[in-house]
C-alpha positions as CSV (number, residue, x, y, z in Angstrom):
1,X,0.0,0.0,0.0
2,X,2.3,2.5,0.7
3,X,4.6,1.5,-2.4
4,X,1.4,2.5,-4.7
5,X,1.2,5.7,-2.7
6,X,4.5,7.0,-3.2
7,X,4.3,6.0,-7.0
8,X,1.4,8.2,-6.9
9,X,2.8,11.1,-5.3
10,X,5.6,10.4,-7.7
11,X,4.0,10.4,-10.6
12,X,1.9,13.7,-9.8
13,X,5.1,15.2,-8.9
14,X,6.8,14.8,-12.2
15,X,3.6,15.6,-13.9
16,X,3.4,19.2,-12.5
17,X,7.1,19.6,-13.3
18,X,6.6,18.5,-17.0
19,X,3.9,20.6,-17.4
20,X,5.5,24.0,-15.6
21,X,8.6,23.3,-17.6
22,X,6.7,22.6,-20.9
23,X,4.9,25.7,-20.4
24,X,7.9,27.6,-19.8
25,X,9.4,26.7,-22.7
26,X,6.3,27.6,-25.0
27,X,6.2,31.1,-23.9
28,X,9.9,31.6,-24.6
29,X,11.1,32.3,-27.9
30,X,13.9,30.6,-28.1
31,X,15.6,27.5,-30.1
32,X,14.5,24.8,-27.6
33,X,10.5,26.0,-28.5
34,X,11.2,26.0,-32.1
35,X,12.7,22.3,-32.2
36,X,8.4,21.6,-31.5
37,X,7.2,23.1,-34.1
38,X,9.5,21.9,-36.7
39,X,9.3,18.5,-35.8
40,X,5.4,18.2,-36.2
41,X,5.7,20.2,-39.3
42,X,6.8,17.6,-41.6
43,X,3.7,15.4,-41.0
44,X,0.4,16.0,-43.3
45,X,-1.6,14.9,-40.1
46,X,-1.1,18.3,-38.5
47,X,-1.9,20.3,-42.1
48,X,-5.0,19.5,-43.4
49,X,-5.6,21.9,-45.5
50,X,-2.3,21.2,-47.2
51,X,-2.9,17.1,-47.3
52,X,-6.2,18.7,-49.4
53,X,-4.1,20.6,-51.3
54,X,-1.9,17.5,-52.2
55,X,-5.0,15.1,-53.0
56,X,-6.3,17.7,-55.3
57,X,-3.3,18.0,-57.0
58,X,-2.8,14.5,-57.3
59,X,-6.2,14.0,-58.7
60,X,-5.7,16.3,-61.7
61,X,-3.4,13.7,-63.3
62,X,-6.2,11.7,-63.7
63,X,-8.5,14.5,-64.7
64,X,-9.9,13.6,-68.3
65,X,-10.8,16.2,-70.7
66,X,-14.2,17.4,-71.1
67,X,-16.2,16.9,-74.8
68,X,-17.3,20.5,-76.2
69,X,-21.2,20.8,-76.4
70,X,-22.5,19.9,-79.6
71,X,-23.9,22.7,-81.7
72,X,-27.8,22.5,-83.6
73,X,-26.0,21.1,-86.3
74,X,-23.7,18.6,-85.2
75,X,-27.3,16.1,-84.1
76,X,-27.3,13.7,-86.4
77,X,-31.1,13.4,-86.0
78,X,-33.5,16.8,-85.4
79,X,-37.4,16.0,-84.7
80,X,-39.8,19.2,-86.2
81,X,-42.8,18.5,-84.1
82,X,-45.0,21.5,-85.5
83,X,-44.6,20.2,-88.9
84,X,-44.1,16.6,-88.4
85,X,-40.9,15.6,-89.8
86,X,-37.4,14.0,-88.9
87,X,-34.3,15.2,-90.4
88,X,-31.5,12.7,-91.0
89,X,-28.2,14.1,-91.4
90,X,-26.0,11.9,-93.8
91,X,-22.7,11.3,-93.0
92,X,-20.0,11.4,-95.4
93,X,-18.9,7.6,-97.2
94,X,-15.8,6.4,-95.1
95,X,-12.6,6.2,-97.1
């Protein structure tokens, strides 16, 4: 019993320290608070917005291109419902 208690008290101890010293050292400017930033920077976890960026990027490879609209005259078949009639366009003999 009284080994669990003073690893308790221990462990609260050390907690306290860490986090006075931790906060210390985030309100400093100094090179031992830059190290922190720098290390997390490299990972796309902690960017989302550019692990977005990279995924849309990387999607555009893949991007097809679109067909243009075709124009009145491009159908090969037009319906005239008010006079009743269906135009056929012909296409050219193939060579």
């Amino acid at each position: 019993m009284v080994t669990a208690l003073v690893t308790v008290a221990a462990l609260l101890v050390l907690s306290v320290v860490a986090v006075v010293v931790g906060h210390r050292g985030l309100g400093k400017s100094g090179p031992s608070s830059a190290g922190v930033g720098n290390a997390f920077g490299g990972f796309d976890v902690f960017d989302p917005a550019r692990a977005r960026m990279k995924e849309d990027l990387d999607s555009k490879e893949t991007e097809g291109e679109a067909f243009p609209a075709p124009d009145d005259d491009d159908r090969p078949v037009r319906v005239d419902l008010q006079a009743g009639r269906i135009h056929i366009k012909k296409t050219p003999p193939a060579p």
